[in-house]
N, C-alpha and C positions, 0 to 999 in steps of 0.2 A: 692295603694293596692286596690286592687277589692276587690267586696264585699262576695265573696264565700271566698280566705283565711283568709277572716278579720274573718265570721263569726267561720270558725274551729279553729282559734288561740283562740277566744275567748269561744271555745266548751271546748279545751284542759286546757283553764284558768279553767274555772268551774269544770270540774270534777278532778283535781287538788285535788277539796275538803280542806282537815284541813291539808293535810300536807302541810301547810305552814311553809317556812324555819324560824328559829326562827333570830327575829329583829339581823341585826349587828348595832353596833356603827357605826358613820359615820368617814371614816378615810381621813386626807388630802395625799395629793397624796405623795407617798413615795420615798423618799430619797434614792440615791444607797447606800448602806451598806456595808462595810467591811467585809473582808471574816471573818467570826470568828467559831469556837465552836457553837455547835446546843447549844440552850437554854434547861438547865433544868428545871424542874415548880417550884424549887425552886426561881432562877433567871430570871422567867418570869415577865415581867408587867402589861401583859394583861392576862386575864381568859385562860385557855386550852379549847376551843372550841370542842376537841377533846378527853376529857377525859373520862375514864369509870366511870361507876357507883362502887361507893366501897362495898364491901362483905358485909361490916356494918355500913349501911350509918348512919352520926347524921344529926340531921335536929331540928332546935332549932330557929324559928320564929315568928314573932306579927302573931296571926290572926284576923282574922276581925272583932270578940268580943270583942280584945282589950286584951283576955288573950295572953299566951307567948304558943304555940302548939312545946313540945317537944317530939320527936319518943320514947326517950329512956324512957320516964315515962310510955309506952306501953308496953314495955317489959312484955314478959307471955300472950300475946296475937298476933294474926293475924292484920296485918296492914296493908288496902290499899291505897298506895300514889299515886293519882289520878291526873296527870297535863293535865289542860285542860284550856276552853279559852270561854268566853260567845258569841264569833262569830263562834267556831266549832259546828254542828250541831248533829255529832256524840256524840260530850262531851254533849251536852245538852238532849241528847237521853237517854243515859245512866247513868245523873242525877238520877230520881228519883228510879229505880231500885238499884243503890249505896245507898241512904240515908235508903230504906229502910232494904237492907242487914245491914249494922250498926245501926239501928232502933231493926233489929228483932234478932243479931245474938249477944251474948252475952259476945262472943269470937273473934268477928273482928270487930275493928274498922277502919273509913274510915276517910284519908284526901283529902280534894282538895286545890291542887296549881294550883291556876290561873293565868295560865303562858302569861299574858297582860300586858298591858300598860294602865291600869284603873285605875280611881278615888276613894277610897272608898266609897264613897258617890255614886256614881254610880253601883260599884256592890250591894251594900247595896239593892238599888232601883232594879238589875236584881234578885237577890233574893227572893226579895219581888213575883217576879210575879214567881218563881221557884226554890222555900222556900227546903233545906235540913237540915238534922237533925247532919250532920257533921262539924266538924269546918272547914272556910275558910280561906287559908290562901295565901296573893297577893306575888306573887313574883317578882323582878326585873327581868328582862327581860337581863338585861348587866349583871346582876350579880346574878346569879342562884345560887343555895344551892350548893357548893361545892362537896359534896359526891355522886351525882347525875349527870350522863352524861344531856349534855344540850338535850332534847325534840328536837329531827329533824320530829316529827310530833306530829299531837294531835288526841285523848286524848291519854297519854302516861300513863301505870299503872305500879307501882312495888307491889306484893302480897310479905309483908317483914315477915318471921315467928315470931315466940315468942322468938328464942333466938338472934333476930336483924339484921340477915341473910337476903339477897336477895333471895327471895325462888325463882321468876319467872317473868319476863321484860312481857307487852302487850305493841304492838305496834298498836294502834288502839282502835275501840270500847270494851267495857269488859261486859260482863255479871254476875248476881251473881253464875248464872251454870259455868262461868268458874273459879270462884274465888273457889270457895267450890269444884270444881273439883281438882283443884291443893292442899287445903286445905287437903283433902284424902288423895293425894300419901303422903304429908310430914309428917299427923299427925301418 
C-alpha cells in the first residue's frame, strides 16, 4: 500500500471519532446449522444485539461507590442515563456540563454508564482527574442492562421522565440546553 491511501484509511479511522461499534464476544467459527424456527428472546442464548430500548426501562446496578444505583427509586423526577466511555472525547466534553445540570437542578438527576472495559480502580483514578457529582456506574460490555438497546455509538443519552417513560434517545454529545429543552415540551 502506498503511502497517500495508507494515510486516508487512517484519516477515515480518526474521524470515525466515538462511534465506535460496541465490543463483540469473540466467536469460534460456526458450525452449519439446521434449518429451524427463527429464535425467540425467550429461547435465545446469546444477548439480542438488536434490541429496543423499553418504554420503561429498570436498570438496577453496583455503582462505583459501592451503592446499588436503581432508576426506579428516581421516580418523580427527570433522569439522564448517560453511556459513555473515558476514551470518547465527546463523552468527556460533556462531562462537566452533566454533573453540573445534576448539581444545580433539583428535579433531574444524571447517571453515567460507562459502557468500558475498565478496572474500577482505574476509573476511580480517571475521575479523580474529572471528578462528577453523579453516580458511576461500570457496565459489561457483553452484557449490557437489558432494557436498554445496546449504544452503537457514544455518548449515547436517554432523558427518562418522572413517570419512568423514555421521554427522548441522544445519539451523540448532549447539552444541558438540550435536556431542559426536551424537559419543557413534556413538563
Amino acid at each position: 500500500m502506498t503511502a497517500k491511501p495508507l494515510l486516508l484509511a487512517l484519516g477515515l479511522l480518526a474521524l470515525a471519532g466515538c462511534n465506535k461499534p460496541a465490543p463483540q464476544p469473540e466467536a469460534a467459527a460456526p458450525a452449519p446449522a439446521p434449518v429451524a424456527e427463527p429464535a425467540t428472546p425467550a429461547d435465545s442464548a446469546s444477548p439480542d444485539l438488536e434490541r429496543a430500548t423499553a418504554e420503561q426501562p429498570r436498570l438496577v446496578l453496583p455503582a462505583l461507590d459501592g451503592s446499588t444505583y436503581d432508576l426506579a427509586a428516581h421516580r418523580g423526577k427527570w433522569v439522564v442515563v448517560n453511556f459513555w466511555a473515558t476514551w470518547c472525547a465527546p463523552c468527556r466534553k460533556e462531562m462537566p456540563e452533566l454533573s453540573a445540570l445534576h448539581a444545580m437542578r433539583e428535579q433531574i438527576e444524571v447517571v453515567g454508564l460507562a459502557y468500558e472495559d475498565i478496572d474500577p480502580a482505574e476509573m476511580k483514578d480517571f475521575l479523580k482527574k474529572l471528578p462528577v457529582t453523579y453516580p458511576i456506574v461500570l457496565v459489561d460490555t457483553y452484557n449490557p442492562p437489558e432494557d436498554f438497546a445496546v449504544p452503537r455509538g457514544l455518548p449515547m443519552t436517554y432523558l427518562i421522565a418522572p413517570d419512568g417513560k423514555v421521554a427522548k434517545q441522544f445519539l451523540g454529545p448532549v447539552t444541558a440546553a438540550d435536556i431542559e429543552k426536551e424537559i419543557a415540551k413534556g413538563a
